[in-house]
N, C-alpha and C positions, 0 to 999 in steps of 0.2 A: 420560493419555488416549492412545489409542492414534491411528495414522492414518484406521482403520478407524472408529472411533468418531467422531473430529473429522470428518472427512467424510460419515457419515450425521447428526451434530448440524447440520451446516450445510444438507444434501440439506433436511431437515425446517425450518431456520427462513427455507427461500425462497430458497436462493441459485441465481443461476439456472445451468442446468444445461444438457448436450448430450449428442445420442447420436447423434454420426458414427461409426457402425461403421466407415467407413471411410477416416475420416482417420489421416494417418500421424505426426499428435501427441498419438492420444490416449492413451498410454498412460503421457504429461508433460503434463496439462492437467486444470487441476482441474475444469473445468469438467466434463469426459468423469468424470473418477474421481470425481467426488460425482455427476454423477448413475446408476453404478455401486451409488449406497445408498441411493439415494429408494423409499422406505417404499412398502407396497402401498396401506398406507392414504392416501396421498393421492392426490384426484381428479384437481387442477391443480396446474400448478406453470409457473413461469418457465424459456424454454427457448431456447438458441440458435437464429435460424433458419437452418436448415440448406441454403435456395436462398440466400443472403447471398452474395455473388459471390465472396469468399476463404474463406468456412468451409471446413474442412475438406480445404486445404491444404496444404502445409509455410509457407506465411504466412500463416496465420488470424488477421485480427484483434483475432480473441478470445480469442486463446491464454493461457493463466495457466500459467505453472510450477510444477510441485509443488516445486520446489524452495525449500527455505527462505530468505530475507534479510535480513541485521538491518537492523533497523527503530528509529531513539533512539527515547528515552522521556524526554520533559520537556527543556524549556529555563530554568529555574529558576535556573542556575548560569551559564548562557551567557556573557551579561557581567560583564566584571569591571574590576576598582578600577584597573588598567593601561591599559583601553582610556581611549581622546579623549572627550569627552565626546557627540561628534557622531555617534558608533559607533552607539550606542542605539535612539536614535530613528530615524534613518535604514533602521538593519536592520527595527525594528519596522515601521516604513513600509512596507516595501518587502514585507516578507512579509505584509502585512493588504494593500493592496495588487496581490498577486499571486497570493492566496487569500480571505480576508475576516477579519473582525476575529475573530468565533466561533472560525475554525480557531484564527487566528494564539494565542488564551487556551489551549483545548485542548491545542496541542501545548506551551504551555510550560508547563500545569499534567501535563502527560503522560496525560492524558484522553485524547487522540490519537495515535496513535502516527507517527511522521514517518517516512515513507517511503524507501528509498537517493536518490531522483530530488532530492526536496524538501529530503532534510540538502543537495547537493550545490548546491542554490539557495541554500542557508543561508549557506552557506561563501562562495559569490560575490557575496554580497549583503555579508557583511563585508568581501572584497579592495575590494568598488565603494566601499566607505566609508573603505577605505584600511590594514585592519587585515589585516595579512596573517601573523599567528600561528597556531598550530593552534585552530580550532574545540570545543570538548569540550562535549557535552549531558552528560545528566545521568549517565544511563544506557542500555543497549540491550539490545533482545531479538529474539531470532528466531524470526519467524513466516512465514504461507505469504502472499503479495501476494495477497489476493484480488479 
């Protein structure tokens, strides 16, 4: 699927959308570039507002990168037969926690895809419990933050 495509599939399922002609990010904001492909046929749609005191700034708020970020997929694997036994529960804790319990099943059945921000909490949440080896999820992919 192309750029073009992926961004008029989202223009159409509601994502919401801006047209600051003349802001000086839009031409790196997905926000500006999907809504570049919202369909005629629709009436409404969800919309940046554009009086917001830093829209459409060089520090917009609401700024989204088009740029891609890998993102894990699944925590399944996460722990292992080497960690303390105290590793576990504690991490679980802390990520239900500091998200809720729904995320926390999600992202380790890889339902949800876990964010650079949120692996980075993941990681610190095992040093806080004293494990301080590398991290490995399951797997990862690169998509657009939106």
């Amino acid at each position: 699927m192309t750029e073009h495509e992926i961004f008029r599939e989202k223009a159409e399922d509601g994502y919401t959308v801006c047209f600051a002609e003349h802001c000086p990010l839009k031409g790196h904001c997905l926000h500006f570039l999907v809504g570049q492909q919202m369909p005629d046929t629709k009436s409404t749609y969800r919309c940046v507002n554009p009086h917001y005191q830093d829209v459409a700034t060089e520090h917009c708020s609401q700024f989204r990168s088009r740029k891609k970020v890998k993102f894990a997929k699944g925590m399944m694997h996460i722990f292992n037969a080497d960690m303390p036994r105290r590793v576990e529960p504690f991490v679980r804790q802390k990520i239900i926690g500091k998200h809720c319990r729904t995320y926390y099943f999600e992202y380790r059945r890889g339902a949800r895809l876990i964010p650079p921000a949120v692996q980075e909490e993941v990681r610190s949440f095992f040093r806080e419990a004293g494990w301080n080896e590398e991290v490995h999820f399951d797997s990862y992919v690169e998509d657009y933050e939106w």
